[in-house]
C-alpha positions in Angstrom: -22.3 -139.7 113.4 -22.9 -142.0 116.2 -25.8 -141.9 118.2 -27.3 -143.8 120.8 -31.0 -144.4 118.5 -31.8 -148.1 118.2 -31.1 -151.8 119.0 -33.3 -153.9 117.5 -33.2 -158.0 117.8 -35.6 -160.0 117.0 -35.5 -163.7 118.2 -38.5 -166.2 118.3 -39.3 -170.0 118.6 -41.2 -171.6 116.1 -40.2 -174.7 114.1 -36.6 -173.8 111.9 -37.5 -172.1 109.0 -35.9 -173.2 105.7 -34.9 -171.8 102.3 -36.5 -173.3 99.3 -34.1 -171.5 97.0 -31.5 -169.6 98.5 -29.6 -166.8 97.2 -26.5 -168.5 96.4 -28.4 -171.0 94.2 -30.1 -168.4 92.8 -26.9 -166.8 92.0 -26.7 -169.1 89.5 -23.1 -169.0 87.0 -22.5 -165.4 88.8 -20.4 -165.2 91.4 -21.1 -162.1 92.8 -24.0 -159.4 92.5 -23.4 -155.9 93.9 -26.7 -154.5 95.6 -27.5 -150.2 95.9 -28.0 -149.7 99.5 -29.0 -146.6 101.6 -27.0 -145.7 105.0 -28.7 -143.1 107.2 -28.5 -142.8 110.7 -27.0 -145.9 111.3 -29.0 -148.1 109.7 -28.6 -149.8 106.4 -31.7 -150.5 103.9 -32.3 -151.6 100.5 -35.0 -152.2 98.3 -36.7 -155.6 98.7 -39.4 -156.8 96.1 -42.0 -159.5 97.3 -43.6 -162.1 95.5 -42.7 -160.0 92.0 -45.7 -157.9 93.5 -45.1 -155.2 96.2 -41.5 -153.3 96.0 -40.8 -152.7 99.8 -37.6 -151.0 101.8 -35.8 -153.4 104.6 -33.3 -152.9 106.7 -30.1 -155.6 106.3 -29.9 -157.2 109.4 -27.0 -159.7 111.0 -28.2 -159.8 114.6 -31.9 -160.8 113.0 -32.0 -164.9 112.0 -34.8 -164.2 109.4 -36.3 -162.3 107.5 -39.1 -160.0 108.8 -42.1 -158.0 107.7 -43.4 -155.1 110.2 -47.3 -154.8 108.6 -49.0 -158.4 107.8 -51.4 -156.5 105.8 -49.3 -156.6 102.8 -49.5 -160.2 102.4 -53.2 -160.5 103.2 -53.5 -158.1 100.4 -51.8 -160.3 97.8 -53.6 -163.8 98.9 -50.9 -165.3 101.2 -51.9 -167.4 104.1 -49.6 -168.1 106.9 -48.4 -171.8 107.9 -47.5 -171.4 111.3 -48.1 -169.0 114.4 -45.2 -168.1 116.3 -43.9 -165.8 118.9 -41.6 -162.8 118.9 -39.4 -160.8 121.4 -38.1 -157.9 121.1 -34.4 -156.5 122.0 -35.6 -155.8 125.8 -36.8 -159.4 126.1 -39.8 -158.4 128.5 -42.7 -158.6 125.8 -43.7 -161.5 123.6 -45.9 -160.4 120.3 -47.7 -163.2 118.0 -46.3 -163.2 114.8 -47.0 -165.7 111.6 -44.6 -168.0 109.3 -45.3 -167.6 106.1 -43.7 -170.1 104.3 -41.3 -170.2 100.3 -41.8 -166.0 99.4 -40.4 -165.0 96.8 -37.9 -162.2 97.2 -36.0 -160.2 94.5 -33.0 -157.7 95.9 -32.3 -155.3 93.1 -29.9 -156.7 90.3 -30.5 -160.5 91.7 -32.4 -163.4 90.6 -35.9 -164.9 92.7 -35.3 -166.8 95.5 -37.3 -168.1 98.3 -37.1 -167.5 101.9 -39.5 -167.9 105.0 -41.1 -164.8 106.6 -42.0 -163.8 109.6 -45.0 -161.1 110.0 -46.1 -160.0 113.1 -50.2 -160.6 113.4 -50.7 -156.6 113.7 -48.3 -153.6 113.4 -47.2 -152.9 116.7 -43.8 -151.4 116.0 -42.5 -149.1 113.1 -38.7 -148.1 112.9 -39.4 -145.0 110.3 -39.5 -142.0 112.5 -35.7 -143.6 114.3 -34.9 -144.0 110.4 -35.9 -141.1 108.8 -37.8 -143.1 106.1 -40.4 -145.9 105.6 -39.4 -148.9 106.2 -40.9 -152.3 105.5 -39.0 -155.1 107.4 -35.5 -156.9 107.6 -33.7 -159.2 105.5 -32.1 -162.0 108.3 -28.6 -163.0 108.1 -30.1 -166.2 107.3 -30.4 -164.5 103.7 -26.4 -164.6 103.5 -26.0 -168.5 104.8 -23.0 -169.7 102.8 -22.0 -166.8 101.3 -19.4 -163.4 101.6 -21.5 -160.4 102.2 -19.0 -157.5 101.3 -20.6 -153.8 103.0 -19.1 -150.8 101.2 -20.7 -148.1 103.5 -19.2 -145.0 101.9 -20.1 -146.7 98.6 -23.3 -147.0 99.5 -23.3 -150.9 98.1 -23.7 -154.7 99.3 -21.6 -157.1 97.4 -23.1 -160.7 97.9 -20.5 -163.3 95.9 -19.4 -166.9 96.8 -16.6 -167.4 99.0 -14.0 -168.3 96.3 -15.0 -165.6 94.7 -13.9 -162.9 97.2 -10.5 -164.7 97.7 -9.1 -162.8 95.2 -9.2 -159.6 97.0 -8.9 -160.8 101.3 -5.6 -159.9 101.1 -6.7 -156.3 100.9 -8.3 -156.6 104.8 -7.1 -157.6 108.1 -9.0 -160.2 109.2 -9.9 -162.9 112.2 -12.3 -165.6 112.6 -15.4 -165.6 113.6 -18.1 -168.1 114.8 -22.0 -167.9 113.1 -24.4 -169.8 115.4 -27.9 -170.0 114.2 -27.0 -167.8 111.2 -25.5 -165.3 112.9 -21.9 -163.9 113.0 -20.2 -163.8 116.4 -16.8 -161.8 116.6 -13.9 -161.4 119.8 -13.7 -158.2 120.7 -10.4 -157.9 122.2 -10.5 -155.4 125.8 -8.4 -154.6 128.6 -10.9 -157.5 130.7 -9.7 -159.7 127.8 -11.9 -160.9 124.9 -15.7 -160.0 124.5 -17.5 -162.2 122.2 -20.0 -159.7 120.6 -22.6 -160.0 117.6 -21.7 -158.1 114.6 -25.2 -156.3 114.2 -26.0 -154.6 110.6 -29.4 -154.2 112.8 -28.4 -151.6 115.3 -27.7 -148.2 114.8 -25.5 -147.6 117.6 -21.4 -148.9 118.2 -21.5 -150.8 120.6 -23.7 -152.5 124.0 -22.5 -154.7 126.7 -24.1 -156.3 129.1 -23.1 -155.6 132.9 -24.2 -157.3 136.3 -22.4 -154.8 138.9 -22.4 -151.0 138.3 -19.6 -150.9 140.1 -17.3 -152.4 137.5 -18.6 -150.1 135.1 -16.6 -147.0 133.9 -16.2 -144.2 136.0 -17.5 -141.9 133.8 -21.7 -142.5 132.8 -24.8 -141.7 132.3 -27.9 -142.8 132.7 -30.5 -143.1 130.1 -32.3 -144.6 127.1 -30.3 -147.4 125.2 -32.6 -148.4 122.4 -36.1 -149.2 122.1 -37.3 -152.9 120.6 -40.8 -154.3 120.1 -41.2 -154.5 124.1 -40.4 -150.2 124.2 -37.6 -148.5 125.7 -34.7 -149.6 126.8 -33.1 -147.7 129.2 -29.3 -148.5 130.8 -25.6 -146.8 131.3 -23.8 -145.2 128.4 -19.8 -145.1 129.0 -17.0 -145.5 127.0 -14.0 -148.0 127.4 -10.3 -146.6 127.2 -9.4 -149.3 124.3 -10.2 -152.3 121.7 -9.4 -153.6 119.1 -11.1 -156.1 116.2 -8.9 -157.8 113.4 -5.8 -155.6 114.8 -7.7 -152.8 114.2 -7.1 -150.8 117.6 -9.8 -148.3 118.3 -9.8 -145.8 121.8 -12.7 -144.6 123.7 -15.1 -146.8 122.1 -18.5 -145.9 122.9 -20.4 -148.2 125.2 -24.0 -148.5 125.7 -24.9 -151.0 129.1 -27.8 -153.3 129.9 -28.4 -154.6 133.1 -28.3 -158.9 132.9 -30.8 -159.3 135.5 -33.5 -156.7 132.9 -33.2 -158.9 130.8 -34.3 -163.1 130.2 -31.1 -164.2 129.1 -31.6 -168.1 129.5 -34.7 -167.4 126.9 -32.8 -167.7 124.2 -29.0 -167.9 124.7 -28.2 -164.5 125.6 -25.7 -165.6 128.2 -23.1 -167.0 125.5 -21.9 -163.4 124.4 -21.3 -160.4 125.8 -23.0 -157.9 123.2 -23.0 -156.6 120.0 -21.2 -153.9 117.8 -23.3 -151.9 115.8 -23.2 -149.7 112.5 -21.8 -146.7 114.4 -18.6 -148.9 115.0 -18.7 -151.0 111.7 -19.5 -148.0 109.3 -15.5 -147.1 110.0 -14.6 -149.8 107.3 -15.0 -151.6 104.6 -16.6 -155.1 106.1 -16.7 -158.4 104.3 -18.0 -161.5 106.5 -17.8 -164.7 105.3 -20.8 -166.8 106.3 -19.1 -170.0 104.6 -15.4 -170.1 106.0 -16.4 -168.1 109.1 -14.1 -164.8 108.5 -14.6 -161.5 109.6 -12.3 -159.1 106.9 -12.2 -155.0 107.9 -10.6 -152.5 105.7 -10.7 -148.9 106.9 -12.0 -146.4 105.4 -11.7 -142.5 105.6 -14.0 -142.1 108.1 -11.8 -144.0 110.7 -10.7 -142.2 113.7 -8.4 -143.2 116.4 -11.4 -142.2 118.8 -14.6 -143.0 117.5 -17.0 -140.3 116.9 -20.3 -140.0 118.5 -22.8 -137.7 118.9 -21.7 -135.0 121.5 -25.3 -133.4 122.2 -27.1 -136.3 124.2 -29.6 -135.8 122.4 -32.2 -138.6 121.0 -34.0 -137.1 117.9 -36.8 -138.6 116.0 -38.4 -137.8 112.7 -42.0 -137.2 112.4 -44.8 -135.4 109.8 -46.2 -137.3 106.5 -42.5 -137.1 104.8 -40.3 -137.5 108.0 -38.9 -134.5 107.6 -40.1 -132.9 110.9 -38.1 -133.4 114.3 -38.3 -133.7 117.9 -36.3 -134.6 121.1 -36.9 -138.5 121.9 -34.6 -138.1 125.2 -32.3 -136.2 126.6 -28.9 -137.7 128.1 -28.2 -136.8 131.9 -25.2 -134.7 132.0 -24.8 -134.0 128.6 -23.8 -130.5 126.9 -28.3 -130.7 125.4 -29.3 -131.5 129.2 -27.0 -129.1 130.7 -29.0 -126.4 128.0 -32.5 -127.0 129.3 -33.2 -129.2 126.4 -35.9 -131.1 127.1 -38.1 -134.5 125.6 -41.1 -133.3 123.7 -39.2 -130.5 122.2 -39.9 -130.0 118.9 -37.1 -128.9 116.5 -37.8 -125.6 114.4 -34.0 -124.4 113.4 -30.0 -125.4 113.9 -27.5 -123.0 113.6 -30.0 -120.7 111.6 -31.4 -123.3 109.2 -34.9 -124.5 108.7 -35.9 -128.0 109.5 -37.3 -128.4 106.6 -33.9 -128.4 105.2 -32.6 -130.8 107.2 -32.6 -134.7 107.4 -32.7 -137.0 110.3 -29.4 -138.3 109.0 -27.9 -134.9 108.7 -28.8 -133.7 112.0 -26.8 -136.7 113.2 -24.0 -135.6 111.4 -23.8 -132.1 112.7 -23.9 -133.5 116.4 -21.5 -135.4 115.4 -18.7 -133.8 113.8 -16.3 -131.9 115.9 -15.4 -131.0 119.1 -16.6 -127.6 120.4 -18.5 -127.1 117.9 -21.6 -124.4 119.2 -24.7 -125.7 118.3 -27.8 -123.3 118.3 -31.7 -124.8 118.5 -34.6 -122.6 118.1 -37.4 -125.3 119.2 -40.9 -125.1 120.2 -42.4 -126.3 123.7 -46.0 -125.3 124.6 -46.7 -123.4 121.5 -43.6 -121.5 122.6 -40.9 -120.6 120.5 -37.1 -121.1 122.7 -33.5 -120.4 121.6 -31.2 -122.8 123.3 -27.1 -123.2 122.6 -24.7 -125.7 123.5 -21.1 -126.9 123.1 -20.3 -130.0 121.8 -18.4 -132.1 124.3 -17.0 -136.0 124.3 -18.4 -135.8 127.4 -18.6 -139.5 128.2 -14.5 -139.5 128.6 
């Protein structure tokens, strides 16, 4: 299940935005609320309603500070006028966009009360996440959204428990846990290497397990490959995929962790702090456990789950699939990895998916694809794809061929 599909950070500069009714005090004599979410493909949504008007799908974000609609449309549409003009960047930090502050929306998560939160719209809908998703989605909810509170991610349950901090004391002593530092909203954790401690954002946001940021390749891993990281607002970004030997987080020790590696000098890292950690862990890594962060105290708890390997999993193809067609249920190759078991195949971008291993595409989901290529070992994978009107059979083994 882990793939190398998206980072996505936003970060921008306006005046601070500030909550006129946050979700804690909207929380009222509760003290908690448990929330249906969706995980595909990395990436965690739920179902966001606006202004008790438009019900909308975001993506739960901790490596966003706000919250964030893709298409400003939707607010023209109900009357809204922004307060303040600001600017975005997006995870490459080589483009700026204009975006607007729209100031005390209302937002309802399912089975919680109103509360009111600023919003950040871009001025036109230059970027969409749905065909990296495999669904439509809206926006994100910041991390901002969770100021003061426990935030509780059962990923196998499919749920987000928000509660107060006393609240989740009765059950800590279930997790391992370690502290962690939340600067300007968001939650900063050690990651503990064999070139000592990494301090890396814990990022709901990206559907990958894990990036660092390099300045020589030579002290990268022996074993690499080049090719696309992510893609932001500002495009593509490309870098080094390689895997270190060990970590581990909250005494949790994991081996050959997946590691995806941007170049400092692609990136503006003065702009806006970037040089204070050393990356981010993604769903891919985080999806292993049961995770409860504690905005309030500053406490990172992890409980694993069954899906926790000794070796994380990731997906063996090297291939980069995105969804496409009015319901998302069409496929083609994004990328292909260099000297992976897909490139090694003749596998190439543009291909369009019509079968694996004998089953339709239209039987397939984005998420499930991932899955397969994710799975096992030396497991034989057959494509029939499409490439110039041309129908191609291509088979491959998979292969942790990044060890």
């Amino acid at each position: 299940m882990r793939s190398l599909i998206i980072v996505f950070i936003i970060s921008f500069f306006p005046a601070e935005a500030t909550s006129q009714l946050d979700l804690l005090e909207a929380l009222g004599n509760q003290d908690k609320i448990t929330i249906p979410i969706e995980y595909n493909n990395g990436f965690i949504t739920t179902e966001v309603q606006l202004n008790e008007t438009l019900n909308l799908t975001f993506i739960v974000d901790t490596g966003a500070e706000v919250t964030f609609l893709f298409n400003p449309l939707l607010l023209e549409l109900m009357g809204l006028k922004p307060d303040q003009k600001a600017k975005v960047m997006g995870a490459d930090l080589l483009q700026e966009v204009d975006a607007w502050i729209y100031r005390n929306i209302s937002i309802k998560l399912p089975r919680s009360s109103i509360f009111k939160t600023d919003l950040l719209a871009l001025e036109e809908q230059v970027f969409s996440l749905d065909k990296y998703v495999g669904k439509q989605v809206d926006g994100i909810l910041g991390a901002s959204t969770f100021r003061g509170k426990v935030v509780k991610i059962n990923y196998l349950n499919q749920t987000m428990t928000i509660m107060k901090s006393s609240r989740f004391k009765q059950e800590a002593y279930k997790y391992k846990s370690t502290p962690i530092k939340i600067q300007a909203s968001k939650p900063y954790v050690n990651l503990e290497t064999d070139d000592g401690p990494k301090k890396m954002l814990l990022d709901t946001g990206a559907a990958i397990t894990s990036l660092m940021y390099y300045e020589e390749k030579s002290k990268l891993p022996e074993t690499i490959t080049h090719g696309q990281l992510g893609v932001g607002i500002g495009g593509k970004i490309e870098g080094f995929i390689g895997s270190l030997n060990a970590v581990s987080i909250c005494d949790h020790k994991v081996e050959s962790l997946l590691v995806n590696y941007q170049n400092k000098d692609s990136i503006l890292l003065e702009t806006i702090n970037y040089s204070q950690r050393d990356g981010l862990i993604g769903n891919r890594f985080l999806s292993q456990f049961t995770m409860a962060i504690d905005f309030q105290k500053g406490m990172l708890y992890l409980k694993k789950n069954r899906t926790f390997r000794s070796k994380v999993r990731y997906n063996m193809s090297g291939l980069i699939i995105n969804a496409f067609g009015p319901k998302l249920n069409q496929f083609y190759v994004e990328s292909v990895l260099e000297n992976s078991p897909a490139h090694k195949a003749g596998i190439q971008k543009g291909d369009i998916i019509r079968s694996i291993n004998g089953v339709h595409y239209r039987l397939r989901s984005l998420n499930g694809l991932y899955k397969m290529l994710s799975r096992k070992q030396h497991n034989i994978i057959h494509l029939q794809i499409e490439r110039d009107q041309q129908r191609i059979s291509k088979r491959f083994v998979l292969k942790r061929y990044l060890e």
